[in-house]
DRENTORKOL-3810 file (N, C-alpha, C; in nm, 4 decimals):
REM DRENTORKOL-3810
@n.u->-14.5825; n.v->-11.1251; n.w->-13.5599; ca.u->-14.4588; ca.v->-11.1999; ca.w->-13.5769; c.u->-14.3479; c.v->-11.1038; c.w->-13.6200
@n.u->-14.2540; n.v->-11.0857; n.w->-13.5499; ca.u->-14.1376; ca.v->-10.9873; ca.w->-13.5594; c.u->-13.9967; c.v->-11.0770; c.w->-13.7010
@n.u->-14.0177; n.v->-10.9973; n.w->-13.7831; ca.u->-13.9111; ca.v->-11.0220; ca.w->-13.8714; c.u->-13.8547; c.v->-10.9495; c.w->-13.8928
@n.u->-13.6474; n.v->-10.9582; n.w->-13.9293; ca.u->-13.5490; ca.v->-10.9105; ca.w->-13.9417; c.u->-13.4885; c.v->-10.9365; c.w->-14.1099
@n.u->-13.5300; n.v->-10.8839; n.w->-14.2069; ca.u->-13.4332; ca.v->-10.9290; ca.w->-14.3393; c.u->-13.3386; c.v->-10.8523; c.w->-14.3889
@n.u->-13.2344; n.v->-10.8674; n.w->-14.3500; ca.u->-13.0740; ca.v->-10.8751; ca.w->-14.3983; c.u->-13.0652; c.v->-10.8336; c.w->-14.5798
@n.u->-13.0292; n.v->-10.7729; n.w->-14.5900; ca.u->-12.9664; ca.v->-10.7429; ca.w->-14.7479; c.u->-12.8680; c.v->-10.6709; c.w->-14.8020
@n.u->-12.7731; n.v->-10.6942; n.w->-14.8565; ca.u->-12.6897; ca.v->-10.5723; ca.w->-14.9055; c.u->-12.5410; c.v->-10.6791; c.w->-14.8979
@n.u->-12.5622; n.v->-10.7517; n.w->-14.8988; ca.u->-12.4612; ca.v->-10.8090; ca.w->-14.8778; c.u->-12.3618; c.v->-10.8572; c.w->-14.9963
@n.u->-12.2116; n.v->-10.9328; n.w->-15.0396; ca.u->-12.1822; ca.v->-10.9865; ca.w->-15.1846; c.u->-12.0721; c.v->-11.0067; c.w->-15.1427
@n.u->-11.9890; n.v->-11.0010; n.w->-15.2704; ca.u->-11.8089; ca.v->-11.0148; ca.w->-15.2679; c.u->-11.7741; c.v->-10.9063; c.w->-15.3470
@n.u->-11.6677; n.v->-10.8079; n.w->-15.2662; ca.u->-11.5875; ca.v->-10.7057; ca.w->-15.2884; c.u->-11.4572; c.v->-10.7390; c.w->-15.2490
@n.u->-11.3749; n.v->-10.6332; n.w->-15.3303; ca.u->-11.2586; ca.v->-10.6357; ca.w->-15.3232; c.u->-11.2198; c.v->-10.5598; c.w->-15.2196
@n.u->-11.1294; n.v->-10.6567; n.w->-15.1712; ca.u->-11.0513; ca.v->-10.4978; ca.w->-15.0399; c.u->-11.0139; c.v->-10.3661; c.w->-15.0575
@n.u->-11.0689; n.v->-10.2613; n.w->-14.9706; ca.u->-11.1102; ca.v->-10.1564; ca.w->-15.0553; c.u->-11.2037; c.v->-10.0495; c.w->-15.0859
@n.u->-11.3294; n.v->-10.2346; n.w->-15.1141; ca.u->-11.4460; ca.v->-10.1417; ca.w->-15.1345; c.u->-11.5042; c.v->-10.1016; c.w->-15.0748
@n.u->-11.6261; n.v->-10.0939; n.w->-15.0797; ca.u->-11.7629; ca.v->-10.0523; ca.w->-15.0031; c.u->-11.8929; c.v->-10.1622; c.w->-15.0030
@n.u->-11.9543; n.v->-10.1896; n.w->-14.9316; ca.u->-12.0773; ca.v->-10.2226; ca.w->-14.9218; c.u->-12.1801; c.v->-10.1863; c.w->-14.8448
@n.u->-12.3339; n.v->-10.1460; n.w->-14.8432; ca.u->-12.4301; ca.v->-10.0937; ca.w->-14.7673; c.u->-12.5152; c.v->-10.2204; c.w->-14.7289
@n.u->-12.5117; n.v->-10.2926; n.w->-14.6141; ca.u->-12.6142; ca.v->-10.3784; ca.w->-14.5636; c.u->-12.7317; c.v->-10.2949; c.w->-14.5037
@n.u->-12.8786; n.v->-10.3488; n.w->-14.5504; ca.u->-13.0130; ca.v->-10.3226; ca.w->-14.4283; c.u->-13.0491; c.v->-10.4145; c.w->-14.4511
@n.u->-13.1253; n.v->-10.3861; n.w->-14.2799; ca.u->-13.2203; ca.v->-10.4342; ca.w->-14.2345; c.u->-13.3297; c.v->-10.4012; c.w->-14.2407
@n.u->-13.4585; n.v->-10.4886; n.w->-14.3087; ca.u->-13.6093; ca.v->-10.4373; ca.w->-14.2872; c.u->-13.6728; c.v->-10.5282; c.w->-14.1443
@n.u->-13.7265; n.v->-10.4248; n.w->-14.0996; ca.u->-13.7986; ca.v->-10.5017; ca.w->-13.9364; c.u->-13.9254; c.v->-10.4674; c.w->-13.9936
@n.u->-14.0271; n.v->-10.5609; n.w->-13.9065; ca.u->-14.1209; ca.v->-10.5790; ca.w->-13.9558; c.u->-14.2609; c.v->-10.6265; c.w->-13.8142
@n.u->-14.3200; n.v->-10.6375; n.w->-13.7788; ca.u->-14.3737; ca.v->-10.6799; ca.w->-13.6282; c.u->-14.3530; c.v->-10.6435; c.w->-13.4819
@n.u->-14.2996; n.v->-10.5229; n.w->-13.5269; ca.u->-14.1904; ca.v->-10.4660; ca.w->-13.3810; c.u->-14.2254; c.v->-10.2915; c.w->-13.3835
@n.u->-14.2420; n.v->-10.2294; n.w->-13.2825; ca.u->-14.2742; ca.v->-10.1004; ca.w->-13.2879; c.u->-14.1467; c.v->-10.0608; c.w->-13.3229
@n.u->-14.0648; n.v->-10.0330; n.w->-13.4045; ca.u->-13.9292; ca.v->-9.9706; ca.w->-13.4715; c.u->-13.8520; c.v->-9.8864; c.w->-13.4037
@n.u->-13.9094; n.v->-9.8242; n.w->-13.3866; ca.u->-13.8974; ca.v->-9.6554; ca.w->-13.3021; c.u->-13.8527; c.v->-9.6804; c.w->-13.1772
@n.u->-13.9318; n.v->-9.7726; n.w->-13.0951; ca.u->-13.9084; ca.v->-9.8055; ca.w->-12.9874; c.u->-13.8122; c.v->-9.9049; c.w->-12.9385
@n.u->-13.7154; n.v->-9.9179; n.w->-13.0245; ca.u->-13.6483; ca.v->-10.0620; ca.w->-13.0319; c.u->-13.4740; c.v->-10.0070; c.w->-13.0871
@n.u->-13.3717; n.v->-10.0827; n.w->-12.9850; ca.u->-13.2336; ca.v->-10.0225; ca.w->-13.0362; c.u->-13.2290; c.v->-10.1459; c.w->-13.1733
@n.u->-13.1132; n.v->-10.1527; n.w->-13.2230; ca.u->-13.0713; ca.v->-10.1977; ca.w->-13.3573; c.u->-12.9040; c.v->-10.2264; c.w->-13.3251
@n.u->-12.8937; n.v->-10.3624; n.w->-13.3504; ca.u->-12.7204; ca.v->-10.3833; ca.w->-13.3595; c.u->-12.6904; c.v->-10.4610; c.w->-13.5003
@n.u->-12.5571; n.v->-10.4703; n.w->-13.5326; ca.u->-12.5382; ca.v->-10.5632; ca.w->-13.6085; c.u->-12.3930; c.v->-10.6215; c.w->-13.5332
@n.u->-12.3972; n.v->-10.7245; n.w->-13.5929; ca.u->-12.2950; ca.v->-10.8690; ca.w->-13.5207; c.u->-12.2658; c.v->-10.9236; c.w->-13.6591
@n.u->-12.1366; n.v->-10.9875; n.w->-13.6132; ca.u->-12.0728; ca.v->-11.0408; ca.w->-13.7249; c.u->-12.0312; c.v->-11.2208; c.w->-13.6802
@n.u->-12.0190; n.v->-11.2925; n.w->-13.8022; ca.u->-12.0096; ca.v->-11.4208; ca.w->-13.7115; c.u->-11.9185; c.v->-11.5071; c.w->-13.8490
@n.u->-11.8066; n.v->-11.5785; n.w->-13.7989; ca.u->-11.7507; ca.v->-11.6336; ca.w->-13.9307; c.u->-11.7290; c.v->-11.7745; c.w->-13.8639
@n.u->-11.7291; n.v->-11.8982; n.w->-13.9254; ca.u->-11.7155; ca.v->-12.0250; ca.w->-13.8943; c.u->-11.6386; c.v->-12.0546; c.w->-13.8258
@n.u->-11.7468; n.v->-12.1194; n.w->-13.6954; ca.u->-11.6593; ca.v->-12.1559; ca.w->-13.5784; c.u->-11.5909; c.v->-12.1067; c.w->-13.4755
@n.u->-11.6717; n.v->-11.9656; n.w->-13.4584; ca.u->-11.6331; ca.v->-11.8514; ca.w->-13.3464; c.u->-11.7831; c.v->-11.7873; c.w->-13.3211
@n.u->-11.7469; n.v->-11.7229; n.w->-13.2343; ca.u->-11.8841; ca.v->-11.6658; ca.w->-13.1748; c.u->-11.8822; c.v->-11.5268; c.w->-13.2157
@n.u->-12.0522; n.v->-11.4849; n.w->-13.2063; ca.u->-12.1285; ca.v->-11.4119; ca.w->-13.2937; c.u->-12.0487; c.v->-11.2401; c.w->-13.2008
@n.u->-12.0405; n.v->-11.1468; n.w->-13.2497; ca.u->-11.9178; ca.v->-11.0283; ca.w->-13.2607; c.u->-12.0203; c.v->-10.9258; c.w->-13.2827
@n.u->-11.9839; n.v->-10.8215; n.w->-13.1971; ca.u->-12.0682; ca.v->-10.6831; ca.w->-13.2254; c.u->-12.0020; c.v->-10.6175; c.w->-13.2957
@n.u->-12.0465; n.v->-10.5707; n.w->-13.3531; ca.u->-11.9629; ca.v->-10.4620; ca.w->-13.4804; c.u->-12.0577; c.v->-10.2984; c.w->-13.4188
@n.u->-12.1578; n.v->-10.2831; n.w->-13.4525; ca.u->-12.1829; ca.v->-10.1903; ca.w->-13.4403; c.u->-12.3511; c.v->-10.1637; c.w->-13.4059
@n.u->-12.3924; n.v->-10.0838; n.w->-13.3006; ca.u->-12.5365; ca.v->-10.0291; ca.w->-13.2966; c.u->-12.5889; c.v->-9.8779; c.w->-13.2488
@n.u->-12.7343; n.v->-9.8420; n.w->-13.2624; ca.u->-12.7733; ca.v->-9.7375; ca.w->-13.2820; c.u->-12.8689; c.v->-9.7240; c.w->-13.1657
@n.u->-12.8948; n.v->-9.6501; n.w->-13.1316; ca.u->-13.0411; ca.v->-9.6267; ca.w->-13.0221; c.u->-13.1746; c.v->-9.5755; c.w->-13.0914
@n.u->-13.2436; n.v->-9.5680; n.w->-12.9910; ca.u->-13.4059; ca.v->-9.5186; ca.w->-13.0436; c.u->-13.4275; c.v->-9.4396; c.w->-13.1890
@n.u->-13.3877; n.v->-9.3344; n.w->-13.1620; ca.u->-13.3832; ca.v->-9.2286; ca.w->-13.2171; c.u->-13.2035; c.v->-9.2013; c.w->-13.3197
@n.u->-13.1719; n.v->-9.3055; n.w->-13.2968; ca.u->-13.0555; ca.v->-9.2362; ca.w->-13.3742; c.u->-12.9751; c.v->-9.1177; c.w->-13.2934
@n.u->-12.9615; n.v->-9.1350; n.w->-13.1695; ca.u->-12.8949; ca.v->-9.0232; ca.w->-13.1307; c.u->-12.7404; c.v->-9.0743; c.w->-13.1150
@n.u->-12.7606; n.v->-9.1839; n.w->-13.0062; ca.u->-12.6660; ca.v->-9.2929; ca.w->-12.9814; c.u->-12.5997; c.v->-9.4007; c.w->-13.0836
@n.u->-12.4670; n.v->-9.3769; n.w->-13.1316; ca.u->-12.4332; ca.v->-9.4896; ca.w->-13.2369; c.u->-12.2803; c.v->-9.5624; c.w->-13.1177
@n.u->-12.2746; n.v->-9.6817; n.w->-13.1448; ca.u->-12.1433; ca.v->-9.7301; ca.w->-13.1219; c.u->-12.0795; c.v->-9.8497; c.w->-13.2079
@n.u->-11.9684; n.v->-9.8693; n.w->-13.1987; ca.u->-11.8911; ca.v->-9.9103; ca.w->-13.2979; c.u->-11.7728; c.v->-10.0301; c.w->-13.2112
@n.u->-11.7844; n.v->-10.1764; n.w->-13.2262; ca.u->-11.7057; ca.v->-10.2467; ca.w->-13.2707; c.u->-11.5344; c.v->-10.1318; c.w->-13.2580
@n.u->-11.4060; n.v->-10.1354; n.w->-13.2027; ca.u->-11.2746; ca.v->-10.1115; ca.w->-13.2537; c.u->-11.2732; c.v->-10.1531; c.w->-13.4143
@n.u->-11.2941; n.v->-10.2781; n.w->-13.4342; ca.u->-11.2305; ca.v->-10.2994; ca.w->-13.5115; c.u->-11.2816; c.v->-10.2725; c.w->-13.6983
@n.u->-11.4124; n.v->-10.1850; n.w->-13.6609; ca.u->-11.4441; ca.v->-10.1434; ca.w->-13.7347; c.u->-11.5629; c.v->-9.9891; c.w->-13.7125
@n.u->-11.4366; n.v->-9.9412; n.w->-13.6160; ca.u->-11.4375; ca.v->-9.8047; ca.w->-13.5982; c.u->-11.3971; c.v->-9.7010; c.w->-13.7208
@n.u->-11.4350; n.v->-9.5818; n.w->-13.7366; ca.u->-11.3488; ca.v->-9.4934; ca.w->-13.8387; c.u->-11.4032; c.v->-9.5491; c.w->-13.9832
@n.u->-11.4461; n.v->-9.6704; n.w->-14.0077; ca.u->-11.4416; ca.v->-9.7176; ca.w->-14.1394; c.u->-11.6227; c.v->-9.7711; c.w->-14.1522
@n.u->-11.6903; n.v->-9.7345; n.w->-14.0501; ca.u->-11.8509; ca.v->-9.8214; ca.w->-14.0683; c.u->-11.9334; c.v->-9.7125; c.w->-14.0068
@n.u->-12.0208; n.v->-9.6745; n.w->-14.0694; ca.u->-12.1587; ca.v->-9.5866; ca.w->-14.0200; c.u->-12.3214; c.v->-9.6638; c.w->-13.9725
@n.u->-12.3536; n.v->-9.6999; n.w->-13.8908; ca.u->-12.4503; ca.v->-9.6970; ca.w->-13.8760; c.u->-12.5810; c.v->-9.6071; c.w->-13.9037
@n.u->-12.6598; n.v->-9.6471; n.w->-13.9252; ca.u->-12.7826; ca.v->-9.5386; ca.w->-13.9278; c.u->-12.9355; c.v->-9.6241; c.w->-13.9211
@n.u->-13.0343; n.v->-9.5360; n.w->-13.9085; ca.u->-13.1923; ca.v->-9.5918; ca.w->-13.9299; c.u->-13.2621; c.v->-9.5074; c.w->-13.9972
@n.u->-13.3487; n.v->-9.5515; n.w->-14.0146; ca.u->-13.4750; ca.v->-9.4771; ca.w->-14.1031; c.u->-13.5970; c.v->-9.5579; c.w->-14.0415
@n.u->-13.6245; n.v->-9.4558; n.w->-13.9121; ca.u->-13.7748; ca.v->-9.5300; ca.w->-13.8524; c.u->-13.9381; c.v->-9.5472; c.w->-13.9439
@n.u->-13.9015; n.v->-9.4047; n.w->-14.0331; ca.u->-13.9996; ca.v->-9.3864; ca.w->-14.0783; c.u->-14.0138; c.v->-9.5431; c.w->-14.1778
@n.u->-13.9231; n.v->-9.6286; n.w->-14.2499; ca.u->-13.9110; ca.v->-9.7382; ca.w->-14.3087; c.u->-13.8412; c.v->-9.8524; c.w->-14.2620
@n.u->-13.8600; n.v->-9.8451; n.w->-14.1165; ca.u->-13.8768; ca.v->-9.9635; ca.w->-14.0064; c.u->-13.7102; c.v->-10.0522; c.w->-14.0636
@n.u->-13.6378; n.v->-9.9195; n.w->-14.0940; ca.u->-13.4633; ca.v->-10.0156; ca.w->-14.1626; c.u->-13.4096; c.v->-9.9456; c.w->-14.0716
@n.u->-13.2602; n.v->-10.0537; n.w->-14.0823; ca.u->-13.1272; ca.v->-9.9737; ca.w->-13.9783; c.u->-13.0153; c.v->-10.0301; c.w->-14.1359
@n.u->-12.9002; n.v->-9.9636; n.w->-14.1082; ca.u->-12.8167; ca.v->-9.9369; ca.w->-14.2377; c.u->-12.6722; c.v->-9.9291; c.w->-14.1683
@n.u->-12.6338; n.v->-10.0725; n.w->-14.2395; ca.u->-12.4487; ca.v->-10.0415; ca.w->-14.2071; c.u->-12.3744; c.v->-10.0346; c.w->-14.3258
@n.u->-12.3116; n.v->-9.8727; n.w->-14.3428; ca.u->-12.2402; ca.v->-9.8400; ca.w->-14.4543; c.u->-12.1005; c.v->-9.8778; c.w->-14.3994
@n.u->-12.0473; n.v->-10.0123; n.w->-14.5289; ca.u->-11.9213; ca.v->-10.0263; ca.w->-14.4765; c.u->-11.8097; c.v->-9.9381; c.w->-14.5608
@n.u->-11.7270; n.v->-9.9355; n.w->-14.4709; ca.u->-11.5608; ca.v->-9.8097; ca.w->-14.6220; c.u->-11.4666; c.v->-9.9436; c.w->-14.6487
@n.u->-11.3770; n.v->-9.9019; n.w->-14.6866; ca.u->-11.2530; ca.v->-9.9430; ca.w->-14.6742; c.u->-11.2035; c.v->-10.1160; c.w->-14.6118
@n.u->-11.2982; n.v->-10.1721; n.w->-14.6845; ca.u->-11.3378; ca.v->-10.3411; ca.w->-14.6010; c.u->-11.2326; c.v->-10.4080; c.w->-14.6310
@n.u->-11.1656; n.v->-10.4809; n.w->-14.5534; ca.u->-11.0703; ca.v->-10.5600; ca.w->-14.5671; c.u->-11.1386; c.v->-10.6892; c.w->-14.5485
@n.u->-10.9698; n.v->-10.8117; n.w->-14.5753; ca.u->-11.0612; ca.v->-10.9461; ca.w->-14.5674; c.u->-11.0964; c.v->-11.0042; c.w->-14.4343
@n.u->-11.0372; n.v->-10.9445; n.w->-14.3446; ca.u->-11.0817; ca.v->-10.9648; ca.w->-14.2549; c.u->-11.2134; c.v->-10.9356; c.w->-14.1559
@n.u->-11.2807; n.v->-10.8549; n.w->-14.2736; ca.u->-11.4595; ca.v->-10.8475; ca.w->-14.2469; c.u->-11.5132; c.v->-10.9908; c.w->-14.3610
@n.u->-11.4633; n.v->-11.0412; n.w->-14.3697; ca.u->-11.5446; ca.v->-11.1480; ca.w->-14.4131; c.u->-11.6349; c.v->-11.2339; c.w->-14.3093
@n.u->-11.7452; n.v->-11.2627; n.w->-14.3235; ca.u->-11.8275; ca.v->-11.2955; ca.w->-14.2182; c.u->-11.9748; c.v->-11.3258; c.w->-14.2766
@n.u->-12.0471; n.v->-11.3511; n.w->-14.2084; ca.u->-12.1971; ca.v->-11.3875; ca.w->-14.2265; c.u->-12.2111; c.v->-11.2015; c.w->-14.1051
@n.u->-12.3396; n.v->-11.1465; n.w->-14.1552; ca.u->-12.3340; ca.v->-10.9955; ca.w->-14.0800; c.u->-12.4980; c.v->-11.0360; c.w->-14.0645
@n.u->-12.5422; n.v->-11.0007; n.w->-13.9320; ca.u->-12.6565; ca.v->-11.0365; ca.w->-13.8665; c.u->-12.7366; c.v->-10.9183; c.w->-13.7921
@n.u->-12.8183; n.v->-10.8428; n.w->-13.8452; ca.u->-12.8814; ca.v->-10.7144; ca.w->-13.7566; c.u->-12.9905; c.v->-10.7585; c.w->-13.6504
@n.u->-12.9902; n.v->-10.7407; n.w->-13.5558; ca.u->-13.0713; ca.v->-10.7825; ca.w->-13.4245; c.u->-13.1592; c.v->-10.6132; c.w->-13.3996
@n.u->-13.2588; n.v->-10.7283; n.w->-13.2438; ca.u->-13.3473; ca.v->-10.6063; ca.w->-13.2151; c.u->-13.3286; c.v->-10.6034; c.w->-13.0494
@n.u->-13.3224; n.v->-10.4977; n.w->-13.0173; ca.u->-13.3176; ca.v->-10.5874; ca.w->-12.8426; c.u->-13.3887; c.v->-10.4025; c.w->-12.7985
@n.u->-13.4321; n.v->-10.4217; n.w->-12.6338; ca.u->-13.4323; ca.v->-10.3482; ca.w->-12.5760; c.u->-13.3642; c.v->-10.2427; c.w->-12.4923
@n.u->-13.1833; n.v->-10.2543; n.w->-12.5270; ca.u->-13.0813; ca.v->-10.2024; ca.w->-12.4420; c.u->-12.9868; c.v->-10.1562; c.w->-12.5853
@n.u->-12.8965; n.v->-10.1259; n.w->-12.4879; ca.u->-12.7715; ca.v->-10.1406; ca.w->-12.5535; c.u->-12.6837; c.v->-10.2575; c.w->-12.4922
@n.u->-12.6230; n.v->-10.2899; n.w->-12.6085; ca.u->-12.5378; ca.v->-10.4595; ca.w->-12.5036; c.u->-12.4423; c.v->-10.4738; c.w->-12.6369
@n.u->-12.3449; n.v->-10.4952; n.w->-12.5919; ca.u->-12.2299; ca.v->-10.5597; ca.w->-12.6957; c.u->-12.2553; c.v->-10.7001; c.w->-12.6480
@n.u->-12.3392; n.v->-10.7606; n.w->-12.5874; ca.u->-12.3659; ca.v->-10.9187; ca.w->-12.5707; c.u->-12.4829; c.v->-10.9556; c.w->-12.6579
@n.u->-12.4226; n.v->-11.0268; n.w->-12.7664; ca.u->-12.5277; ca.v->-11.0749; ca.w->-12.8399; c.u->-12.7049; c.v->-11.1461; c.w->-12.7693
@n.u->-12.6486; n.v->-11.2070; n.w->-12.6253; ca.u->-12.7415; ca.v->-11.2593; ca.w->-12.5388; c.u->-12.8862; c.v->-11.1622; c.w->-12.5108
@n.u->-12.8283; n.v->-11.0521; n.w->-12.5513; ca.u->-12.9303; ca.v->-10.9384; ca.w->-12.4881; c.u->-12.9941; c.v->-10.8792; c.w->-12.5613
@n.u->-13.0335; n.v->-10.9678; n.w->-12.6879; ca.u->-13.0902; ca.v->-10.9130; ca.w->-12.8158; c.u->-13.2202; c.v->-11.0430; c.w->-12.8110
@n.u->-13.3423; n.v->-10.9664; n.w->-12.8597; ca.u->-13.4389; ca.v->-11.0715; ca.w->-12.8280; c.u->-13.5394; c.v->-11.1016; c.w->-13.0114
@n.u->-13.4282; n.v->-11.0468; n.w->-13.0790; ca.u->-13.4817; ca.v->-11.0552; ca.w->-13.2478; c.u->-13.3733; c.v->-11.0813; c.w->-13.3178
@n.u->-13.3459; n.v->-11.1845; n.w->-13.4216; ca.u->-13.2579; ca.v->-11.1894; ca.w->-13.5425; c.u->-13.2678; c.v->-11.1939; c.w->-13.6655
@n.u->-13.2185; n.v->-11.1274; n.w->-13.7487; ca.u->-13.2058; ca.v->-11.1822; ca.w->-13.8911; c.u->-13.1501; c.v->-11.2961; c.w->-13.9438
@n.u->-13.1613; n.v->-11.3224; n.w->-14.0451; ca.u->-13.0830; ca.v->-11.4748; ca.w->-14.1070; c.u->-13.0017; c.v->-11.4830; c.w->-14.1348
@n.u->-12.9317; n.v->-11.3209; n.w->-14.1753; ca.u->-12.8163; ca.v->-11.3189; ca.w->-14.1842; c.u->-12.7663; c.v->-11.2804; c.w->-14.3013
@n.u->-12.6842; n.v->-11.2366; n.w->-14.3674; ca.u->-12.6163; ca.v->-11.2246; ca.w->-14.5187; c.u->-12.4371; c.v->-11.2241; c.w->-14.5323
@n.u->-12.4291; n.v->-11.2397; n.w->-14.6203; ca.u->-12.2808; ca.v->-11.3214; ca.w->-14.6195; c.u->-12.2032; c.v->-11.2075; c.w->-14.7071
@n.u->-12.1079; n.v->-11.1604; n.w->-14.6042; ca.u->-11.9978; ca.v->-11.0115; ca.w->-14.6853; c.u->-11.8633; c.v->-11.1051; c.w->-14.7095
@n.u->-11.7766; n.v->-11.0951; n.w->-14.8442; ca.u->-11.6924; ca.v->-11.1514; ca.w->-14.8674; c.u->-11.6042; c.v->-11.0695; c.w->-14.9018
@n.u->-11.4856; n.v->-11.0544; n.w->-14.8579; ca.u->-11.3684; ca.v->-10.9623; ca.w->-14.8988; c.u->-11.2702; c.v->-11.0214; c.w->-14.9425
@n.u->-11.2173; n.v->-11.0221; n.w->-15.0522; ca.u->-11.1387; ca.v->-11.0622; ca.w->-15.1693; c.u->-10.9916; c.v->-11.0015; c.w->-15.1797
@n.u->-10.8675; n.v->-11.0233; n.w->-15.1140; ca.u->-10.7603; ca.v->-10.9527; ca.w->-15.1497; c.u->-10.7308; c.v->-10.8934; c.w->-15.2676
END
């Protein structure tokens, strides 16, 4: 059974910083890309940013280009979005998926997390 748990999430001030991971769990890791998506009430679910196999390949969301790092750690089956400089307009529920590609289409992801809730505070 393939599980995705979300953590790192809270309420910061615009500004700050926050580090979300993901622990995967039922899934060969290694072999598997990593995205995260963002989703706020009543709009559809938003790529922000993902990584490939190996960490060679990262891409980035515009709108949180310059200011968000992706990363993984296969050896501990996590992927890691270091956020900078978060405004309120990253407020959102933030969701790390598992899929076999690369896809800025959420459709093309065949694993989810539950999700965790980033709040940015003027």
């Amino acid at each position: 059974q393939v599980q995705l748990v979300e953590s790192g999430g809270g309420l910061v001030q615009a500004g700050g910083s926050l580090r979300l991971s993901c622990a995967a769990s039922g899934l060969t890791f290694s072999n598997i890309y990593m995205g995260w998506f963002r989703q706020v009430p009543g709009k559809e679910r938003v790529f922000v940013a993902g990584i490939s196999y190996s960490a060679f390949r990262t891409y980035y969301a515009d709108s949180v280009k310059g200011r968000s790092t992706i990363s993984r750690d296969n050896a501990k089956n996590t992927v890691y979005l270091q956020m900078n400089s978060l405004l309120p307009g990253d407020t959102a529920v933030y969701y790390c998926a598992a899929g076999r590609y690369n896809t800025y289409n959420p459709n093309g992801y065949d694993y989810w997390g539950q999700g965790t809730q980033v709040t940015v505070s003027s």
